[in-house]
C-alpha positions as CSV (number, residue, x, y, z in Angstrom):
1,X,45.6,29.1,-23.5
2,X,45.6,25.5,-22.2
3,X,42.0,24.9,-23.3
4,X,43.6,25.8,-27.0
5,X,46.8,23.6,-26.7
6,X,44.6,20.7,-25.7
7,X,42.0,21.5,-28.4
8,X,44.6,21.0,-30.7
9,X,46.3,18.5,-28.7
10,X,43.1,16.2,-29.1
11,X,41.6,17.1,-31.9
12,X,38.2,18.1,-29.9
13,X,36.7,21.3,-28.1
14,X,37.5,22.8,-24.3
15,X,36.9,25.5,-22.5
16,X,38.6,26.9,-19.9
17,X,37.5,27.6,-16.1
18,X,38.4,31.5,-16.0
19,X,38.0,32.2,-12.5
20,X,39.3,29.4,-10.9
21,X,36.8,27.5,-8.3
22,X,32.9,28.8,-8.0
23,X,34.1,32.0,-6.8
24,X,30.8,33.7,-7.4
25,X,28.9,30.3,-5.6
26,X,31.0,31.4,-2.3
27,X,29.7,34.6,-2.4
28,X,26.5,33.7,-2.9
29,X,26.4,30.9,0.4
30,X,28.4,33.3,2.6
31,X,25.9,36.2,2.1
32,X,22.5,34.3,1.6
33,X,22.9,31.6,3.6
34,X,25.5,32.2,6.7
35,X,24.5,35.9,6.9
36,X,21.0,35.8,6.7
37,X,21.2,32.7,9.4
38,X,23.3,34.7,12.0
39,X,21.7,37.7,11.5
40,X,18.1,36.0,11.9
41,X,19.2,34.1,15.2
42,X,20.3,37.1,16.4
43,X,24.4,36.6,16.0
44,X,26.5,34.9,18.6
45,X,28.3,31.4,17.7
46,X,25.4,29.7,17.9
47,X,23.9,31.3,15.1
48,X,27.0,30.9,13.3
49,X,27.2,27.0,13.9
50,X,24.1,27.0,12.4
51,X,24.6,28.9,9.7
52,X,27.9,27.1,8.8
53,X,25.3,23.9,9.0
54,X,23.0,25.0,7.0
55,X,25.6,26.3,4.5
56,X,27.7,22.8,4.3
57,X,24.1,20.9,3.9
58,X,23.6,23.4,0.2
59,X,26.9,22.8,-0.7
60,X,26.3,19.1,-0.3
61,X,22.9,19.1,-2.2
62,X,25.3,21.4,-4.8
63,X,27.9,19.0,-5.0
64,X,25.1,16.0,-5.9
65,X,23.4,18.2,-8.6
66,X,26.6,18.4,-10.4
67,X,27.5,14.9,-10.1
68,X,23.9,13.9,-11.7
69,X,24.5,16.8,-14.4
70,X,28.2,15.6,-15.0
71,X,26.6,12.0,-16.1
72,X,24.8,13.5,-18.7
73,X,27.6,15.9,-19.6
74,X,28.7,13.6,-22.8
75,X,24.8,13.4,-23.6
76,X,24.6,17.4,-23.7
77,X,27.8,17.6,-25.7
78,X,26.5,15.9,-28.7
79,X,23.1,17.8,-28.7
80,X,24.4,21.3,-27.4
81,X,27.2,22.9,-30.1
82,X,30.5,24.2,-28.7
83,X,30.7,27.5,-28.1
């Protein structure tokens, strides 16, 4: 609904974020990073610390690859059709 009022509020295309943040990204670091860390380490908080380490380090190197592909967002939107 609010990608279509500002669609034709600006005269251009938007989509709309359905799920709210990276839900299924979470998911994905919780169980194959922080699990797989404490379970390899043999559990304790230790392992944990480690894992939650290990898991903010992805999410930073996550966080910079979608910086560098937001630059070239406007690039891909005059190549790439809207959906």
């Amino acid at each position: 609904w609010q990608a279509v009022r500002l669609t034709e509020y600006y005269g251009r295309q938007y989509t709309a974020q359905p799920y709210g943040l990276n839900t299924p990204a979470a998911f994905a670091f919780v169980f194959n990073i922080i699990y797989t860390i404490f379970f390899q380490n043999g559990g304790g908080d230790a392992s944990f610390i480690l894992g939650y380490k290990i898991a903010l380090a992805a999410n930073f190197i996550t966080g910079i690859i979608s910086v560098a592909l937001g630059l070239i967002g406007p690039i891909m939107l005059k190549v790439v059709p809207p959906a």
